[in-house]
C-alpha positions in Angstrom: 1.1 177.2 170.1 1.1 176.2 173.9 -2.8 177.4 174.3 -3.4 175.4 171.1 -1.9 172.2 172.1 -3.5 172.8 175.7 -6.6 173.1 174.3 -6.4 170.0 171.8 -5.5 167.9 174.6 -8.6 168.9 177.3 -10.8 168.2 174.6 -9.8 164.7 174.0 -9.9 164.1 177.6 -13.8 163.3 177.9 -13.5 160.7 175.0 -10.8 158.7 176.7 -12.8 158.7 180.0 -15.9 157.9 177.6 -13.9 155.0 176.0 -12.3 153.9 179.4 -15.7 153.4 180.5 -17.4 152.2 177.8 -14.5 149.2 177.7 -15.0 148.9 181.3 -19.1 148.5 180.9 -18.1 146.2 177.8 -16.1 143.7 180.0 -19.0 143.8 182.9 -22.0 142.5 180.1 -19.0 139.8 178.8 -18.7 138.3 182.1 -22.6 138.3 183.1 -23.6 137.1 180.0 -20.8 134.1 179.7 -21.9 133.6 183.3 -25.6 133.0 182.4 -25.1 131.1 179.5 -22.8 128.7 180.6 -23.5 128.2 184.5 -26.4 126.3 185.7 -27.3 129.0 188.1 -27.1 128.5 191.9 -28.6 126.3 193.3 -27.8 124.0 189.8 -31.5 122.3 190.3 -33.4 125.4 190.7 -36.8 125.9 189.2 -40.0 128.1 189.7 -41.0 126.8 193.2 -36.7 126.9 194.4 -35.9 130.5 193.9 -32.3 130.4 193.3 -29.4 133.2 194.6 -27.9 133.0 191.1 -29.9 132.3 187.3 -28.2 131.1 185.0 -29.4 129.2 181.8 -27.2 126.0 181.2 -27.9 122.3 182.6 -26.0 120.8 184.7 -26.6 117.0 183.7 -26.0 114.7 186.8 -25.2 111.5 185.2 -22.2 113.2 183.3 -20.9 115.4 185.9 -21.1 118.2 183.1 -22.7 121.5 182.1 -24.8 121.5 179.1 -25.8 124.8 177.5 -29.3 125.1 176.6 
């Protein structure tokens, strides 16, 4: 009975490391995504002649003081 239960529990160990990462990889593409989406990159004017540190894909519309997504 002991060996049995032993044995049940190492062989869910790899699927809660598996699903511990997978949520952690899940969370990582959330937050880059959200962050290129919805941030105007850095520098917020950047184009193909200013290379810019960080892309991202919304506006950022200077009469408004606001972030458009695009």
């Amino acid at each position: 009975m002991v060996i049995s239960a032993t044995m049940s529990i190492l062989d869910m160990a790899p699927s809660v490391k598996e699903a511990s990462d997978r949520f952690v990889l899940q969370s990582r593409t959330l937050d880059i995504s959200n962050l290129l989406l919805n941030d105007p990159g850095l520098p917020a004017d950047w184009n193909s002649g200013n290379l810019p540190d960080r892309i991202g894909l919304a506006e950022y519309n200077n009469f408004s003081n606001s972030t458009l997504r695009n």
